[in-house]
C-alpha distance (Angstrom), angle and dihedral (degrees) to the residues before:
residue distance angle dihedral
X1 . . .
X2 3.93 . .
X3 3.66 109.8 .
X4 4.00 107.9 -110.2
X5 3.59 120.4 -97.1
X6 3.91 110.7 -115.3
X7 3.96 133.6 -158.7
X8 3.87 123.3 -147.1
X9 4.11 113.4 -157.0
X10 3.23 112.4 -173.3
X11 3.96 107.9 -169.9
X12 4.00 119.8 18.2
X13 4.00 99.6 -152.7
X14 3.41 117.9 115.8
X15 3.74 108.0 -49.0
X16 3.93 89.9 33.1
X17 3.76 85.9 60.5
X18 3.35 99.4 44.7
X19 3.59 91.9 46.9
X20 3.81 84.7 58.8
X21 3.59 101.1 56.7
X22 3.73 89.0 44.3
X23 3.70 93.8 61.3
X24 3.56 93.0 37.8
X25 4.18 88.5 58.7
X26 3.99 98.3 44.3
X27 4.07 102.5 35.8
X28 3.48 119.3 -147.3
X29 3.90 89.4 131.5
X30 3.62 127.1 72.0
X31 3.42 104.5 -172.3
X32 4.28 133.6 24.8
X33 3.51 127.8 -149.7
X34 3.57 116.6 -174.4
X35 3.99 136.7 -176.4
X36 3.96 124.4 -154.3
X37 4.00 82.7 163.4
X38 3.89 88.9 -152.9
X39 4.51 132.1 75.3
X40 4.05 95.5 -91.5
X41 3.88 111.7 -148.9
X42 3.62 120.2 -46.8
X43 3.71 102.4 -50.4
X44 3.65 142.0 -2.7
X45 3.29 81.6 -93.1
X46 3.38 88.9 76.3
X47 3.82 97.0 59.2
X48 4.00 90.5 47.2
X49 4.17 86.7 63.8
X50 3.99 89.0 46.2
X51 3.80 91.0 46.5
X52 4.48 91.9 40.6
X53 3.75 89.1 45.2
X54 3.98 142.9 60.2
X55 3.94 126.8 165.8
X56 4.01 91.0 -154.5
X57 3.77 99.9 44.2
X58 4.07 104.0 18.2
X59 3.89 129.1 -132.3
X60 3.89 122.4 -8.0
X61 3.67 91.7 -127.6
X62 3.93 92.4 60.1
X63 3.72 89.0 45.8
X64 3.77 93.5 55.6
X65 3.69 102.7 24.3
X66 4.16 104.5 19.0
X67 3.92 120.8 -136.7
X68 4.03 88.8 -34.5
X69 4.12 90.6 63.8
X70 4.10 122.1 97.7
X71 4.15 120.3 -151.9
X72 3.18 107.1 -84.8
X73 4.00 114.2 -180.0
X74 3.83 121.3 108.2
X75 3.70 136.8 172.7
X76 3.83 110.2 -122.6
X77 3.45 99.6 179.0
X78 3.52 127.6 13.6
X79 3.91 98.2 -161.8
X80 3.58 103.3 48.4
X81 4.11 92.0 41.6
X82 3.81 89.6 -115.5
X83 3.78 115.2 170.2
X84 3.80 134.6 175.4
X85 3.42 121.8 -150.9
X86 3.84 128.9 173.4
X87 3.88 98.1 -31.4
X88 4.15 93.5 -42.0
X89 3.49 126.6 92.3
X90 4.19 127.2 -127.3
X91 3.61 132.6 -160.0
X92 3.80 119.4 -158.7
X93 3.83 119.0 -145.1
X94 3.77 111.4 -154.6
X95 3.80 106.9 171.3
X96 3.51 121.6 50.8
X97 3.81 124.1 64.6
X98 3.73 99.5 170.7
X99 3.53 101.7 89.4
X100 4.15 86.0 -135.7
X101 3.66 87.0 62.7
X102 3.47 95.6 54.9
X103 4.22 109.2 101.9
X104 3.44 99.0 -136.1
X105 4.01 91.8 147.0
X106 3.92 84.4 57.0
X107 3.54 102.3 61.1
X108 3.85 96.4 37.0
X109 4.35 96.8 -97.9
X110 3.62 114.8 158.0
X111 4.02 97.8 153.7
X112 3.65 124.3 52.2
X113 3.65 139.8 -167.2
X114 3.91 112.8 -158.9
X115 3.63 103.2 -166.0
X116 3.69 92.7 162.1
X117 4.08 96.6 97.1
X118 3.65 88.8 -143.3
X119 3.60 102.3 98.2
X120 4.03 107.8 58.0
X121 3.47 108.3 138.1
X122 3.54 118.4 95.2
X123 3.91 92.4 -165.7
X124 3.76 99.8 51.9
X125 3.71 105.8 122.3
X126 4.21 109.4 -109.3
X127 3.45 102.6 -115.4
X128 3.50 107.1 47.5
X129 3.81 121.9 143.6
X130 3.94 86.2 -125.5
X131 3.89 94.2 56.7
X132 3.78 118.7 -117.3
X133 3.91 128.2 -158.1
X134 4.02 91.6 -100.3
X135 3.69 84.0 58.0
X136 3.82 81.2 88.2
X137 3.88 96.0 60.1
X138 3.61 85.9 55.4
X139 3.65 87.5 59.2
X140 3.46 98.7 53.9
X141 4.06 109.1 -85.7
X142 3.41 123.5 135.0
X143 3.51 98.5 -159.6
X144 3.91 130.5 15.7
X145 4.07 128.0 -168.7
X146 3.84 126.7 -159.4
X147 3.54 112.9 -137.9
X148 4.26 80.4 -141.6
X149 3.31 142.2 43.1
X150 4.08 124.8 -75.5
X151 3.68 118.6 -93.4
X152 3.68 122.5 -171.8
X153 3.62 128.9 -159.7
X154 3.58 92.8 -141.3
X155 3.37 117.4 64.0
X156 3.67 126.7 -133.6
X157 3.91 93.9 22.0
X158 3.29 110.7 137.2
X159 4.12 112.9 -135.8
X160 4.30 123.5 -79.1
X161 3.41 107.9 -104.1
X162 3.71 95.8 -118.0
X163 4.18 85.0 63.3
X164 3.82 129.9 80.2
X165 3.50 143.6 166.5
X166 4.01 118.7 -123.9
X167 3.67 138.0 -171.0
X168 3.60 111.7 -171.0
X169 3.82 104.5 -124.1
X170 3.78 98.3 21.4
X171 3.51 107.3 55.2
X172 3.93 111.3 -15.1
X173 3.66 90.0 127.2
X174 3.44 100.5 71.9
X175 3.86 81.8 68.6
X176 4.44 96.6 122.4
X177 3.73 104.5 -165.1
X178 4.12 85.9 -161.5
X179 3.71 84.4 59.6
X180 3.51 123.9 23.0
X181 3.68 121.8 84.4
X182 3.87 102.1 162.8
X183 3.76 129.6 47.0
X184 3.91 122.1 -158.9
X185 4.22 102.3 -162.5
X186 3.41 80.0 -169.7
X187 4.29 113.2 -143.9
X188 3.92 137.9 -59.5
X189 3.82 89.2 -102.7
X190 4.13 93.7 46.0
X191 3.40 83.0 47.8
X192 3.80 106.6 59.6
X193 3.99 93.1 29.5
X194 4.17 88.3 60.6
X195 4.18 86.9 53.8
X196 4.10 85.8 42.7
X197 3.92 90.4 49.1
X198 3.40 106.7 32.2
X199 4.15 101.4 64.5
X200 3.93 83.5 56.3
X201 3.74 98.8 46.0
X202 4.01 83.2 45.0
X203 3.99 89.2 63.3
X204 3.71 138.1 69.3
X205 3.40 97.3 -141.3
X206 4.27 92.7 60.5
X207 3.18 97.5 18.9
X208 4.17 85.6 99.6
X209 3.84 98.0 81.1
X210 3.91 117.7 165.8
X211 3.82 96.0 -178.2
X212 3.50 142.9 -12.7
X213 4.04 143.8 -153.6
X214 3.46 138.0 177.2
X215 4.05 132.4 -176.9
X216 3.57 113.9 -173.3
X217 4.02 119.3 -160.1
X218 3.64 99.1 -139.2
X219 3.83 141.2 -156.4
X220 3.78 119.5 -120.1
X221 3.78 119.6 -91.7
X222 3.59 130.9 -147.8
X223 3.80 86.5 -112.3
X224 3.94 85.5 80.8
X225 3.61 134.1 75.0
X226 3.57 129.5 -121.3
X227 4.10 97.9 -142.4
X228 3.53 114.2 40.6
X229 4.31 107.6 -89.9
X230 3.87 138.0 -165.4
X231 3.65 115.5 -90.4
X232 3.58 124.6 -96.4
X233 3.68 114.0 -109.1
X234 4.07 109.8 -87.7
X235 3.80 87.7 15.7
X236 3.78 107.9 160.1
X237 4.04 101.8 -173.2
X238 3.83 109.4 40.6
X239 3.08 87.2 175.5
X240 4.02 91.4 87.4
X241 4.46 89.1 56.8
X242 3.83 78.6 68.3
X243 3.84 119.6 104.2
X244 3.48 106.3 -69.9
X245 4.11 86.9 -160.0
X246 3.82 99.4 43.2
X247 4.01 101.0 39.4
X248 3.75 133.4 81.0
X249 4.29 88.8 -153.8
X250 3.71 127.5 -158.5
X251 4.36 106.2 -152.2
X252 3.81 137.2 129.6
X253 3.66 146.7 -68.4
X254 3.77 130.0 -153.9
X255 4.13 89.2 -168.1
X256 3.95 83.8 104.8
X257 3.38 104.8 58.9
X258 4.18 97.8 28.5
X259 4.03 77.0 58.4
X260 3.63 89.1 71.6
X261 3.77 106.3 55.2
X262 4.05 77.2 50.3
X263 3.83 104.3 50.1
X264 4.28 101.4 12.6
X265 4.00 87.5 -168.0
X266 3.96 83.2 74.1
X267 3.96 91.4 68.4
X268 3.91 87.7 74.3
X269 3.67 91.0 59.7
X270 3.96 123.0 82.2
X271 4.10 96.5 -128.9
X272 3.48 128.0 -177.6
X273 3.69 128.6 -165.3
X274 3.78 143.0 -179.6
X275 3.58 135.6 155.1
X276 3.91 132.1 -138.0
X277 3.84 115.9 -153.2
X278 3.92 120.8 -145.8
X279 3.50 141.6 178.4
X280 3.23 104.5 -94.6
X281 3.94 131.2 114.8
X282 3.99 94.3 -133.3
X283 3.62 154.5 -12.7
X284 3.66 127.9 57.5
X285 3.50 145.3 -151.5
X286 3.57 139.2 -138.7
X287 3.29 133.0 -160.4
X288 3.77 113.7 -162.2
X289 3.60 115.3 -163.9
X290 4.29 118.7 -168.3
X291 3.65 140.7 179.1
X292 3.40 120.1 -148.0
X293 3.80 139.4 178.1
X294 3.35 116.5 -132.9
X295 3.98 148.9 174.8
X296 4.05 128.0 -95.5
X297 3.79 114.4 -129.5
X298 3.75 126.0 -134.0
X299 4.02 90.1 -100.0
X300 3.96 88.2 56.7
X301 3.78 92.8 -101.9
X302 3.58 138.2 116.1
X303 3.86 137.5 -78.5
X304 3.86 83.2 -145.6
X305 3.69 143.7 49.8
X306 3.78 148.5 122.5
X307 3.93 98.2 -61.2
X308 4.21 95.4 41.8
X309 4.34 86.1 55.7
X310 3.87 94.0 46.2
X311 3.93 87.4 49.2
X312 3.84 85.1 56.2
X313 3.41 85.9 48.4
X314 3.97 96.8 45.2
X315 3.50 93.8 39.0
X316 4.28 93.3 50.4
X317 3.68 89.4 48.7
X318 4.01 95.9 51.2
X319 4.33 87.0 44.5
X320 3.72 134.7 14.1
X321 3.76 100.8 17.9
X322 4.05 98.6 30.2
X323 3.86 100.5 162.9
X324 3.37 100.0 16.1
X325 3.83 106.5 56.5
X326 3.45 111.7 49.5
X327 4.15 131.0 -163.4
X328 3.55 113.4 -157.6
X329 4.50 124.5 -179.7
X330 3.85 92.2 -176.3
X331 4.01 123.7 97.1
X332 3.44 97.0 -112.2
X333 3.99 127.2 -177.7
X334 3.82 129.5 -160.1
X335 3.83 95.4 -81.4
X336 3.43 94.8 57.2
X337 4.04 93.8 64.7
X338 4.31 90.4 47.4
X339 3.59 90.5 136.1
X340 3.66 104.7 0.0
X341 3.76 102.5 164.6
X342 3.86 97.4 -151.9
X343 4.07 117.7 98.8
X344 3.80 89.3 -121.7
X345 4.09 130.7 -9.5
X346 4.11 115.2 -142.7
X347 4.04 109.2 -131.2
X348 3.56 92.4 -148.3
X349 3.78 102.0 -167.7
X350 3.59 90.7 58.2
X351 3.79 94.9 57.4
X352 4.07 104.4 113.7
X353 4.12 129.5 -177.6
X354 3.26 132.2 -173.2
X355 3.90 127.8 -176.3
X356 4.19 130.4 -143.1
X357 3.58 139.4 174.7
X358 3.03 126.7 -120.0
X359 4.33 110.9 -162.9
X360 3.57 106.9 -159.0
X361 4.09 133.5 168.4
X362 3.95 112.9 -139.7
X363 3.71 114.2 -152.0
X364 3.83 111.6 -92.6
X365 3.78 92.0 9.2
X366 4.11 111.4 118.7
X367 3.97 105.1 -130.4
X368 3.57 130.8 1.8
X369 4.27 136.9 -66.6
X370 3.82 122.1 -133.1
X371 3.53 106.1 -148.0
X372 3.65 119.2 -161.8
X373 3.80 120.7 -131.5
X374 3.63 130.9 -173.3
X375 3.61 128.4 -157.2
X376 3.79 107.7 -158.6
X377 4.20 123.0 -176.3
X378 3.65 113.6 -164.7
X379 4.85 116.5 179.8
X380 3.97 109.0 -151.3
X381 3.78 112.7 -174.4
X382 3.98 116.6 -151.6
X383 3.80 131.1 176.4
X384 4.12 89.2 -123.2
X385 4.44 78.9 -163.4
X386 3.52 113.7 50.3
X387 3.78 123.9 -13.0
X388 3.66 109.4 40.0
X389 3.92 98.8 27.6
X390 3.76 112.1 33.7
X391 3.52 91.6 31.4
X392 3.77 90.9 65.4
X393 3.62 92.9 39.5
X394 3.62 87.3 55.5
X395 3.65 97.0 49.5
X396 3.87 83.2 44.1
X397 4.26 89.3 49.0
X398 3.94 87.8 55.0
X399 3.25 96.2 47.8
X400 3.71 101.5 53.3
X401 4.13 85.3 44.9
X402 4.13 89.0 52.1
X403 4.04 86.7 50.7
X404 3.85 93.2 50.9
């Protein structure tokens, strides 16, 4: 009999959950154990109506089984945190919250998700009183992921050699089970600008880039509060205490630079990146702006414009990145991507180009060179929740469990 393949969660908030019902809908895992590391509500009962419900994506049983599916999530045993849900059975953890604590060796865990976004350092020593991703290890996991991107208190440290960061679909097999301790899943953002990027980088035509910048227009997290709130102490952008619900708000994004440590080639390019939150539940947009130089053809036109990128698009969407790249003609909004299980989805008739020229005089040349340059602007929606991020960190999670 084959021993059965086990799940650790560590965290349950929104990506935990998620994570959950992804697992739950395309197998690969027998058996769940998850830790909230704290008494939730007044029962179990109380974590069986978080886990059976969701105000962005509706009721687990239409997720996994559409308008034909019945609830299906009972407490079995309210002492020893047993749960059944759809046909697999969950164990709820409601003590420990340092991740050493946790007794994944007990219950048979060798893979876990942290989805808590507490533990990013890859350095932080294991048994620290403040828990640390490595924590896990201790525990009894072979292998934990990160459902966001590594950040180390020291800066300029380059990553541990038993720590990566993996994309599912642009570099996931560089995952070495002999090797690699720590997973990075990087974020939603990271996630969807690799699938923009990488079709360009992947041809000769736009492979060429000069610079790069991206905004994306993003959906509120639970990291934000719904009334305005004091600021933490050291907080260096107070502008993200602000009402999350109430507040178009101008911050950050790391997706840039964690984009590098995922596709090195990126380094070369001068990017730019900043993120604008809104109040909306979910799905993003980004809108990817490059500059690239290209080549005048015989007619006095140029090698690149609106219909050649949308034919990269097209053509990466239809091959090399089928179901993960998407190419859409319609005039979609944000609603229409709820749940949208591709990492990003190309609105085509908003792509845009534009082409310069640049005159410049080379040393030792006689005259001057016009150099064409073309500005291109390309909008990919993603569901930053479900459908283009935990769906890749889910195909990402199985992966590094099937290489174990």
């Amino acid at each position: 009999m084959s021993t059965p393949k086990v799940l650790g969660i560590n965290g349950l908030g929104r990506i935990g959950k998620l994570t959950l019902w992804y697992h739950l809908g395309h197998g690969g895992f027998d058996r769940f154990v998850v830790n909230v590391g704290r008494p939730v509500g007044t029962s179990l009962q109380s974590i069986v109506e978080y886990i059976a419900k969701d105000s962005t994506y509706g009721p687990l049983h239409r997720y996994l089984e559409g308008h034909r599916g019945r609830p299906d999530v009972k407490v079995v045993d309210e002492n020893t945190g047993v749960i059944r849900a759809h046909g697999k059975e969950l164990v709820l953890l409601r003590e420990a919250r340092n991740p050493k604590d946790i007794p994944w060796r007990e219950y048979g865990v060798t893979t876990v998700v942290d989805c808590t976004g507490k533990f990013l350092d890859p350095h932080a020593d294991p048994g620290s009183s403040k828990g640390s991703l490595r924590g896990h290890l201790e525990a009894g996991a072979k292998a934990v992921l990160t459902s966001a991107a590594f950040k180390s208190k020291v800066k300029g440290v380059p990553l541990p050699d038993d720590a990566i960061m993996l994309i599912h679909g642009i570099n996931h097999l560089y995952f070495d089970p002999g090797k690699h301790k720590l997973i990075s899943a990087a974020s939603c953002t990271t996630t969807a600008l690799a699938h923009m990027m990488r079709p360009l980088l992947a041809r000769d035509l736009t492979r060429n880039m000069i610079t790069a910048g991206m905004s994306t227009i993003h959906a509120v997290t639970a990291s934000q509060p719904i009334l305005d709130a004091i600021p933490g102490s050291e907080a260096s952008d107070v502008r993200k205490t602000r009402s999350g619900m109430n507040n178009v708000i101008i911050t950050s994004t790391n997706a840039a630079k964690a984009l590098e440590q995922v596709m090195p080639e990126i380094a070369r390019i001068g990017f730019m990146a900043d993120s604008v939150r809104i109040p909306t539940a979910s799905v993003s947009l980004i809108i990817l702006n490059v500059t690239f130089q290209t080549e005048c053809l015989p007619d006095g036109t140029v090698s690149l414009d609106r219909d050649s990128v949308n034919a990269i698009y097209k053509e990466a969407a239809e091959g090399e990145a089928r179901g993960l790249v998407k190419y859409s003609d319609e005039q979609n909004v944000s609603a229409d991507m709820l749940g949208e299980d591709a990492a990003v989805v190309i609105e085509g008739i908003e792509t845009h180009s534009r082409t310069g020229f640049v005159d410049l005089k080379l040393p030792g040349s006689c005259g001057e060179h016009r150099v064409p340059l073309t500005h291109v602007k390309v909008f990919g929606w993603y569901d930053n929740e479900m459908g283009s991020y935990t769906y890749r960190l889910g195909e990402l999670t199985t992966h590094v469990a099937q290489s174990l």
